[in-house]
C-alpha positions in Angstrom: -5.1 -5.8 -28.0 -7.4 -8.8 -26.7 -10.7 -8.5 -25.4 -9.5 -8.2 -21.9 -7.7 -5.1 -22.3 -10.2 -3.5 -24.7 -12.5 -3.4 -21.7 -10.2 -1.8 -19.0 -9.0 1.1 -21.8 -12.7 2.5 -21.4 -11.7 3.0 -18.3 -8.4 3.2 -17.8 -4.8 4.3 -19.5 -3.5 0.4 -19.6 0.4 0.0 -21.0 1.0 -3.6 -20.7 3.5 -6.4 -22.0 3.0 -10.3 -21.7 -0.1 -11.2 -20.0 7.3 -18.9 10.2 7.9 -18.5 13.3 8.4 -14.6 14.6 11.9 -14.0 16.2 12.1 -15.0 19.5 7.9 -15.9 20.0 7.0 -12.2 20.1 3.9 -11.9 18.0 1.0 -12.6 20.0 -2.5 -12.9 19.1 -5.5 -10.3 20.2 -9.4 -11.6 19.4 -11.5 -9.1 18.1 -15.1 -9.0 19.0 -16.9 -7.0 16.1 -17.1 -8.5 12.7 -18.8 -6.9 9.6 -21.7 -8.0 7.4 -20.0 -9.5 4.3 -21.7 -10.7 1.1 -21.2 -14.5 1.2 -20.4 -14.3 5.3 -18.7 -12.6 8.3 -15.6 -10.5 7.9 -13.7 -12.0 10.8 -10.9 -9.4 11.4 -7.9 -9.7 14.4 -4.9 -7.9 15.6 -1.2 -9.3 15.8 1.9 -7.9 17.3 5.3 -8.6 16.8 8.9 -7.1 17.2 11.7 -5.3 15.4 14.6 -6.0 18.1 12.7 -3.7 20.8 10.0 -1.9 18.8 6.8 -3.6 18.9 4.7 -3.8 15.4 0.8 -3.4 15.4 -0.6 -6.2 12.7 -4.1 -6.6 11.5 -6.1 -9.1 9.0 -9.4 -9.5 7.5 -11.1 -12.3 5.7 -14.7 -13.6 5.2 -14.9 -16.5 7.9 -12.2 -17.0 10.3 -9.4 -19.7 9.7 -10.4 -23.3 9.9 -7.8 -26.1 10.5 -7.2 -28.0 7.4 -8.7 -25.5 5.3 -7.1 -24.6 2.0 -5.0 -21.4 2.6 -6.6 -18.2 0.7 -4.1 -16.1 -1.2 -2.9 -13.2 1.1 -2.5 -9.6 0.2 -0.2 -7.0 2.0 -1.0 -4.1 1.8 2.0 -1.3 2.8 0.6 2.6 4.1 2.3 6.0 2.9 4.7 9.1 4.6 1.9 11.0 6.0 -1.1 7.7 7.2 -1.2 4.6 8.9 -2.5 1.3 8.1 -6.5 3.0 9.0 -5.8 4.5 5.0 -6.8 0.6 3.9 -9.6 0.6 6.3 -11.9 3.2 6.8 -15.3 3.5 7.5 -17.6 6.1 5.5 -21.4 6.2 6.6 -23.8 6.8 3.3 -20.9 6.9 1.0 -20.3 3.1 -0.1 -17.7 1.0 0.5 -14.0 2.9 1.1 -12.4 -0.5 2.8 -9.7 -1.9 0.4 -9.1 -4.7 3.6 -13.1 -5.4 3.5 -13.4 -4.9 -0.3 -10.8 -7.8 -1.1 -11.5 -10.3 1.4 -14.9 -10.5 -0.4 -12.7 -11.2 -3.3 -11.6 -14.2 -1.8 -7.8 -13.1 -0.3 -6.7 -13.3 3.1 -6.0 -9.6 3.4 -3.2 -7.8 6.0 -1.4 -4.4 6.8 0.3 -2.9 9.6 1.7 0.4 11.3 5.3 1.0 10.5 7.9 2.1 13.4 6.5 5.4 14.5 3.2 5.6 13.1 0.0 4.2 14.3 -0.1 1.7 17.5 3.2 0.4 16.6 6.3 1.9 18.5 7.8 5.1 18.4 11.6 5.5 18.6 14.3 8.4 17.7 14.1 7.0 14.4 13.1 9.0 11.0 11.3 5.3 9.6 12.5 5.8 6.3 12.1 3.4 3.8 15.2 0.7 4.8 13.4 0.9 8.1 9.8 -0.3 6.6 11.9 -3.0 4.5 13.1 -4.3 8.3 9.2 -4.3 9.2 7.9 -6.0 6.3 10.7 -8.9 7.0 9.3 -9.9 10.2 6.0 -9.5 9.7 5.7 -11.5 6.7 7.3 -14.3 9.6 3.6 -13.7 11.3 1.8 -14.2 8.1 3.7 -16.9 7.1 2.6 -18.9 10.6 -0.6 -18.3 10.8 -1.3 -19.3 6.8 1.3 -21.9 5.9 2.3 -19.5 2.8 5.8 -18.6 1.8 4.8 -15.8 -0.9 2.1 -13.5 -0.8 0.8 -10.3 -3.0 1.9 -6.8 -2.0 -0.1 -3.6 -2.7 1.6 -0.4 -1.7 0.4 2.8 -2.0 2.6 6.4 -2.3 6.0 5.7 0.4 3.7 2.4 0.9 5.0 1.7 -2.8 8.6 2.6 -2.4 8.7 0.3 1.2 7.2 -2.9 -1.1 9.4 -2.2 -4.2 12.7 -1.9 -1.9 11.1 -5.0 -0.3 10.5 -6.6 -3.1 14.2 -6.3 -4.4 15.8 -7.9 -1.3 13.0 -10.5 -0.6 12.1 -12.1 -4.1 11.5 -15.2 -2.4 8.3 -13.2 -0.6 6.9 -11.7 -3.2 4.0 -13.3 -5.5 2.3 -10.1 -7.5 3.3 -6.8 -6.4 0.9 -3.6 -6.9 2.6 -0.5 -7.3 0.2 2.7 -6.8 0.7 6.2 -6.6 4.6 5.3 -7.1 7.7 7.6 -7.7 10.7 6.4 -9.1 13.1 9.3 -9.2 10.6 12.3 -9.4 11.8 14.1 -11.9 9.2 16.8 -13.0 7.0 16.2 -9.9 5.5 19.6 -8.7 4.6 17.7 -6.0 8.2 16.7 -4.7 9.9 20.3 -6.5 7.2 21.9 -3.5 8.5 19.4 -0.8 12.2 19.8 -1.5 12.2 23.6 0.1 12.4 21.7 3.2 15.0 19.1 2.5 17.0 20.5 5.5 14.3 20.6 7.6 13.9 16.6 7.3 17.5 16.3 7.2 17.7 17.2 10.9 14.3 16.2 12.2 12.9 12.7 12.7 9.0 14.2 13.1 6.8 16.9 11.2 3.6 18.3 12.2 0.7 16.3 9.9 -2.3 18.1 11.2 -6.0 17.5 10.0 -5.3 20.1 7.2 -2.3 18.2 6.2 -4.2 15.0 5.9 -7.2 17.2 3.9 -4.8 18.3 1.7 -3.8 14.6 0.6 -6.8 14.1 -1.6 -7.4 18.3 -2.9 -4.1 19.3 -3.6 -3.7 17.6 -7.2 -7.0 18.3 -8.1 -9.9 19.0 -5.6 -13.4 17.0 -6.5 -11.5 13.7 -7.0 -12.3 12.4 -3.6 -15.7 12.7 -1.7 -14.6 15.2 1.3 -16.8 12.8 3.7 -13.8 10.4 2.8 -11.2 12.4 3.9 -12.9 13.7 7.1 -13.3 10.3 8.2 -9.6 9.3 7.5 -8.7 12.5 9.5 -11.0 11.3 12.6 -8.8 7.8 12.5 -5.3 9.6 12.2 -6.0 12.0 14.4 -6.3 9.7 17.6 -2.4 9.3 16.9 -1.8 12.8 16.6 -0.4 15.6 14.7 3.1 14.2 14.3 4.4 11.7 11.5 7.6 10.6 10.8 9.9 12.6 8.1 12.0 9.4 6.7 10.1 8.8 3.3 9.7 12.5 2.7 13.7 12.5 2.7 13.9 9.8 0.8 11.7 11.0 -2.0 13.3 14.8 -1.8 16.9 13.8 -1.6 17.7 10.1 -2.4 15.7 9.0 -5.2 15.2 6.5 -6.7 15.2 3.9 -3.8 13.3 1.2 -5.6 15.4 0.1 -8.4 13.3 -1.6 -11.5 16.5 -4.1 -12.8 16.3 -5.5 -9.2 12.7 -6.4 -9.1 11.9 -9.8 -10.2 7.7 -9.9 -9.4 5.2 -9.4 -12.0 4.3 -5.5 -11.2 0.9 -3.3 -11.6 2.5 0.5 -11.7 -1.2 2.3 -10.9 -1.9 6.4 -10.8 -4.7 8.5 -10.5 -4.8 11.0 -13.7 -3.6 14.0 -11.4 -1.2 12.5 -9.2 1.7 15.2 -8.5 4.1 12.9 -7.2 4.9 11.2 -10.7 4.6 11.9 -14.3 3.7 9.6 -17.0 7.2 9.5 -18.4 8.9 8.6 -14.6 6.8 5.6 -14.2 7.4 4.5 -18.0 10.9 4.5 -17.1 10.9 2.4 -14.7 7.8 0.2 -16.4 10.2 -0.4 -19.5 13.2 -1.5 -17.4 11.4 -4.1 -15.6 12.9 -7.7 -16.3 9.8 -9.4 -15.7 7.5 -9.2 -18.8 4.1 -9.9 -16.4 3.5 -6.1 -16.0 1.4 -3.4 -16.6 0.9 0.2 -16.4 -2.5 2.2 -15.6 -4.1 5.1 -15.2 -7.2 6.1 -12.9 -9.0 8.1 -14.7 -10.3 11.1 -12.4 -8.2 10.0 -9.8 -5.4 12.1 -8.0 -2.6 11.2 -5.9 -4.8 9.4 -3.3 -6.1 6.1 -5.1 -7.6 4.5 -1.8 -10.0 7.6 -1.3 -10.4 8.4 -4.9 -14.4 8.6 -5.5 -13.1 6.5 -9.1 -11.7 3.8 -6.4 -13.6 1.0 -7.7 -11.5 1.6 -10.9 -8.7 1.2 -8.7 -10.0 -2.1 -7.2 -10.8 -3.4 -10.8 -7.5 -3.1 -12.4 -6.0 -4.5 -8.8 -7.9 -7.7 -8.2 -7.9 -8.5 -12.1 -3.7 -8.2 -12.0 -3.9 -10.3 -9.0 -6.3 -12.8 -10.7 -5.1 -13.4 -14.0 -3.7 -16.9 -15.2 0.2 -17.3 -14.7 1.9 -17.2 -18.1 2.7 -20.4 -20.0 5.5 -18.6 -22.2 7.7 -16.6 -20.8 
């Protein structure tokens, strides 16, 4: 083990191996007025749109400074929301309790940092639709048809966290072209031993024939306490409950099928990226041994496997976050292998 990894296994669990134009003009541009303090400068944040056929698709960036012409282009990080939050998960705002905003946390790093609402969820549209995990695949293509206008960039880094994961991986698979590094957390591959899923699956037929379930402020609470309460500040999930809640207290039901009935979606032979697979300690949606099976049949030898210590299911609101955030950026920073 090199020097490298002996420092993240005092921290972490580390298994490793080997070190546009938008269809039809419809994404449009909205300025944003605020910007945050940022060490090193401004965050300059603004809001995009575009469309999937009819349904309109809420888009948002941050980075320190805002685009100059000419201007090298800064690498760009997607990052994908879950089932039961929007794109506010990567965003929120926590008074007296540090920094909780992945978006604002890696532009300081340097990356040109983006995420948006999936059909159904958020500002973007709502439809009869389920949004199940083909369906977030469909958003991902065209909005990666906004970033790539607006930064001259063909291939980008993708960070997806819970059904945020299994829309990047299924991504991933059919866009290879897209995809630079791809971050993995709080994944399920098949779900086999997950007490988490076993719980979810007595209502199998309930998603089978409805599109929408009730995700109250309870629901949202019981993100971050029911793995293992104490691994996330409570201030942290109030304030993600005060963002979601402005959308109100129905989500789609299209991952929760997924993950209950049709697993796995995300097939490891198929994904060609270097992947981080990254779980809190307690997470209930996968155990060690599901996401070593997948891990060992990934084709690309670029890949590692962590563990959060004193982390649960939620890794974005996990108090050990800037674990999270270590093991993230250093994945998305390290050299590019000479020997493969």
């Amino acid at each position: 083990m090199n020097y490298f990894n002996k420092l993240l296994a005092r921290r972490a669990v580390i298994k490793g191996a080997g070190l546009g134009v938008v269809a039809s003009g419809l994404a449009s541009t909205l300025p944003v007025q605020n910007a945050a303090a940022a060490e090193g400068g401004e965050i300059w944040s603004s809001e995009y749109w575009t469309k999937k056929g009819d349904v309109p698709l809420w888009m948002f960036r941050k980075r320190v400074g805002a685009p100059k012409p000419g201007e090298p282009a800064r690498p760009v990080l997607f990052l994908v929301h879950g089932s039961s939050v929007t794109s506010r998960t990567f965003d929120i705002n926590v008074p007296g309790q540090g920094e909780y905003s992945v978006m604002n946390e890696f532009a300081r790093y340097g990356f040109d940092v983006w995420t948006m609402d999936h059909e159904n969820y958020g500002k973007s549209g709502r439809t009869s639709g389920n949004a199940d995990t083909p369906s977030g695949v469909e958003d991902l293509k065209v909005a990666v048809e906004v970033v790539a206008r607006e930064t001259g960039l063909k291939k980008y880094h993708f960070l997806g966290e819970s059904a945020g994961a299994l829309r990047a991986g299924a991504y991933a698979m059919v866009a290879p072209d897209r995809v630079d590094r791809l971050v993995l957390a709080a994944f399920t591959y098949k779900g086999d031993g997950s007490p988490t899923l076993a719980k979810r699956a007595e209502q199998v037929e309930y998603y089978k024939t409805h599109n929408m379930r009730k995700r109250d402020r309870e629901m949202i609470r019981s993100i971050a306490t029911r793995d293992k309460p104490g691994t996330s500040s409570l201030a942290a999930v109030e304030a993600l409950a005060d963002a979601e809640m402005q959308f109100g207290d129905q989500i789609p039901t299209g991952t929760y099928l997924d993950m209950t009935a049709k697993m796995p979606v995300v097939f490891p032979q198929k994904v060609q990226a270097p992947v981080l697979l990254v779980s809190g300690q307690y997470d209930g949606n996968a155990t060690v041994a599901d996401l070593e099976e997948f891990f060992n049949l990934l084709p690309n030898g670029d890949r590692q496997l962590v563990t959060i210590p004193g982390a649960a299911h939620s890794l974005t609101l996990a108090t050990n976050r800037q674990l999270f955030w270590h093991v993230t950026r250093s994945f998305l920073t390290q050299p590019t292998p000479i020997s493969t």
